[in-house]
C-alpha positions in Angstrom: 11.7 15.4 -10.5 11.3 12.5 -13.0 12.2 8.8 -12.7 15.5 9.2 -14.4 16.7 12.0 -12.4 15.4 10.0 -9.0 17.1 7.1 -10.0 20.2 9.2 -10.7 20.0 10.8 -7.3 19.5 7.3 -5.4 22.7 5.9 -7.0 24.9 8.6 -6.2 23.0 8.4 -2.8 23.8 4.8 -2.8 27.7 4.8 -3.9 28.4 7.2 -1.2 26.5 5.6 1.4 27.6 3.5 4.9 26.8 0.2 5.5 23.8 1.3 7.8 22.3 2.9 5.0 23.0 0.3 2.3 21.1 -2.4 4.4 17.9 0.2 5.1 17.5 0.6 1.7 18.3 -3.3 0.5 15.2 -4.4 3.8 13.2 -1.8 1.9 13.6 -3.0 -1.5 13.7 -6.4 -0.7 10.3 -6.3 1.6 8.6 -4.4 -1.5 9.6 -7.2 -3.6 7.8 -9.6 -1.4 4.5 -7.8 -0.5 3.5 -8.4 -4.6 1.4 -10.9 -4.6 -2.0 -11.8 -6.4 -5.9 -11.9 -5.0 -7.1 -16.0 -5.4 -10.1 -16.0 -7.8 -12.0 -16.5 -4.4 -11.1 -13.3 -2.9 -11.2 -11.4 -6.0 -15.1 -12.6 -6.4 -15.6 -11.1 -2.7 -14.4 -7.6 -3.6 -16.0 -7.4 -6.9 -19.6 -8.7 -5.0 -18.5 -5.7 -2.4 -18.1 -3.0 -5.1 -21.3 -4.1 -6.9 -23.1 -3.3 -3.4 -21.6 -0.4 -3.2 -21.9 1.1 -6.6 -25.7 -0.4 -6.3 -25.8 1.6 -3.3 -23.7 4.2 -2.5 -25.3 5.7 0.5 -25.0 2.9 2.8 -21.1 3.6 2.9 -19.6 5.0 5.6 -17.1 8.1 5.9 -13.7 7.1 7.7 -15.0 9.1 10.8 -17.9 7.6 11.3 -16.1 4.4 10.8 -13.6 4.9 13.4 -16.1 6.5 16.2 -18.6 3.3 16.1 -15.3 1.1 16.4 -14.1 3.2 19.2 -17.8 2.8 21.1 -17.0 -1.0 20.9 -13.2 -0.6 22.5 
């Protein structure tokens, strides 16, 4: 389905909708308004030092797995 025809769909979802469902979707819309945001220069330096590591060395990474049983050791 392409944008057009989903936002075509959610307003006809919308003009029929109860109040319940108008105020789920407005929290939704709103909250993903708010979580846009931008990385300080301070933090973006930290990730791009991360990925250099990483792409210098690949094979020190960790699978999500692995990961989560050495965390789970720890618990």
């Amino acid at each position: 389905m392409s944008t057009a025809e989903i936002r075509e769909k959610l307003h006809q979802l919308i003009n029929k909708a109860d109040e319940r469902f108008i105020k789920m979707v407005y929290a939704l819309a709103k909250e993903y308004q708010e979580d846009d945001f931008e990385l300080s220069s301070e933090h973006q330096k930290i990730l791009d030092e991360r990925l250099a590591l990483h792409k210098n060395n690949p094979d020190s990474a960790s699978d999500w797995n692995d990961a989560k049983g050495r965390i789970a050791t720890r618990l």
